[in-house]
N, C-alpha and C positions, 0 to 999 in steps of 0.2 A: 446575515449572509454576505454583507459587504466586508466585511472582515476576512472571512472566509477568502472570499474572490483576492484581494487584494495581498493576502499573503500566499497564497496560490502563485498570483502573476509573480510577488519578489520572491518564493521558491525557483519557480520557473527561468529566475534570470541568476539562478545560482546564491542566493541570501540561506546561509549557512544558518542565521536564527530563526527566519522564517520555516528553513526543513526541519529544523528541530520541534518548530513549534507544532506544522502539522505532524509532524511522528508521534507528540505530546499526546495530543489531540486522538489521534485517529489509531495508536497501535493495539491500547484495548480491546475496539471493537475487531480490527483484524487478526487479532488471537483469539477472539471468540470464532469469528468466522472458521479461522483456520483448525480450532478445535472442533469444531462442528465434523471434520472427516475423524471418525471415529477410530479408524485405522492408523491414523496419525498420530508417534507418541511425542511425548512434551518436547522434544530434543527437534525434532520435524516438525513442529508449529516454529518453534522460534526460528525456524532455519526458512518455513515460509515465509515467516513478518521479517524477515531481513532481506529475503530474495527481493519479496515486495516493495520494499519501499528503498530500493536500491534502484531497482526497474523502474519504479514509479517517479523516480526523481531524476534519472537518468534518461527518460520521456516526456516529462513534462511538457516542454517548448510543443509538443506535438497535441496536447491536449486542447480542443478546439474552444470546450466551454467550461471555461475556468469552474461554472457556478456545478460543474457537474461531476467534481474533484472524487467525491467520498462515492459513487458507485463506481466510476472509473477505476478506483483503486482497489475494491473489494472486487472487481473481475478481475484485476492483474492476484489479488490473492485466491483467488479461487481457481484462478489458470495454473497457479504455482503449486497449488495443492494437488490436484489433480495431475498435473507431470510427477511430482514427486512419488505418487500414489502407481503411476503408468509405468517407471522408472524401475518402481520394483520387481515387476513383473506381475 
């Protein structure tokens, strides 16, 4: 977990290997997540894991507990899922 935290904080302060590494890390399971809206085809998953972790990295500094990184991000993709899905009508 302190790995976690710790590249967290050097994402957060803008560490270009650090966001790659958590994108590494973490975009499988937010394609799964994002696949999970069944309504959603392959073209709109990928387009949520990019909304996502564009948002998510572009809010970072707001994120209060670091150690709380991977649900925080999985509501930023399921808020994006969910708009795209509203979007349509």
């Amino acid at each position: 977990m302190t790995e976690l935290v710790e590249l967290v904080d050097q994402a957060a302060r803008g560490a270009e290997a650090a966001q790659r590494e958590l994108y590494r890390r973490f975009r499988p399971a937010v394609v799964r997540l994002a696949g999970g809206f069944m309504a959603l085809d392959r073209d709109e998953v990928e387009d949520v894991v990019q909304e996502t972790f564009i948002r998510a990295f572009q809010s970072l500094s707001q994120l209060r507990d670091v150690a709380s990184f991977q649900p925080w991000l999985f509501s930023i993709a399921r808020n994006r899922a969910r708009t795209r899905l509203e979007a349509r009508g």
